[in-house]
C-alpha positions in Angstrom: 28.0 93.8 157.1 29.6 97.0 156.3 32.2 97.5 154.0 34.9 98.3 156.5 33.9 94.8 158.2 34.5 93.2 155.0 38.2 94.7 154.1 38.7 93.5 158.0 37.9 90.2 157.2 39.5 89.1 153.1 42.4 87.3 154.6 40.5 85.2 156.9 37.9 84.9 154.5 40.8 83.5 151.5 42.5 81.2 154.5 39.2 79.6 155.3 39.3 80.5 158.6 35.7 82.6 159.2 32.9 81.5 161.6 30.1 79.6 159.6 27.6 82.5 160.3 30.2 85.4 159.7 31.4 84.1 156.3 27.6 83.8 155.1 27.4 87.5 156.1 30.9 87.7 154.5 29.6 86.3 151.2 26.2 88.1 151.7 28.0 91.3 151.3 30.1 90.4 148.7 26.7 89.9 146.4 25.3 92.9 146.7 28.7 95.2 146.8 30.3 96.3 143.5 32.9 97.9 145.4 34.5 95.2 148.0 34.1 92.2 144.5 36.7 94.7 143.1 38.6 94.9 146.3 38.2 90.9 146.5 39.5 90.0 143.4 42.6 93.1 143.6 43.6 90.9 147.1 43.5 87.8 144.8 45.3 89.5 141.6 48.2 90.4 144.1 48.4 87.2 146.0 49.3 85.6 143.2 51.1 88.2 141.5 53.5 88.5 144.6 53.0 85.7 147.0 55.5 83.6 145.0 58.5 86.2 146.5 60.9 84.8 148.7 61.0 86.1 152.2 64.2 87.1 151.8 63.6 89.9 149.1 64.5 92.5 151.1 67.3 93.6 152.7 67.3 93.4 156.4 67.7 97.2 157.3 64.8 97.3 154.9 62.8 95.1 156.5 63.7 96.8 160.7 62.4 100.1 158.8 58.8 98.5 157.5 57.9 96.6 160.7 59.4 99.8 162.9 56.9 102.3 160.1 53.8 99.5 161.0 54.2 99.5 164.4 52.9 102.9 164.8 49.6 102.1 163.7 47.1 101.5 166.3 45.3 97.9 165.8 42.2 97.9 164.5 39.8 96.7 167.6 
């Protein structure tokens, strides 16, 4: 698994969600790559840090603006 494979896959991976054979690649990767552990454990650090917000923290106009911003990224396929 490459790294970019990996950053694809953290939420899955933290909802419990992956394939049997793509999370044992998932966790493969994560044993022998400094870089995504750090990148693992930021995702955790701001879960928690932030995932205690209430979904109505920002204003509505606010909100139109960010999905409207996001929607001009192409997916990833």
């Amino acid at each position: 698994m490459r790294c970019d494979q990996f950053v694809e896959l953290v939420t899955a991976y933290l909802e419990g969600v992956l394939d049997r054979a793509t999370e044992q690649q998932f966790v493969e990767h994560l044993a022998l790559c400094e870089g995504c552990d750090r990148y693992l454990e930021q995702f955790r650090t701001t879960i928690e840090a932030l995932g205690h917000l209430p979904t109505q923290s920002l204003a509505p106009d606010a909100r139109d603006r960010l999905l409207a911003a996001f929607r001009h990224f192409p997916a990833t396929p």
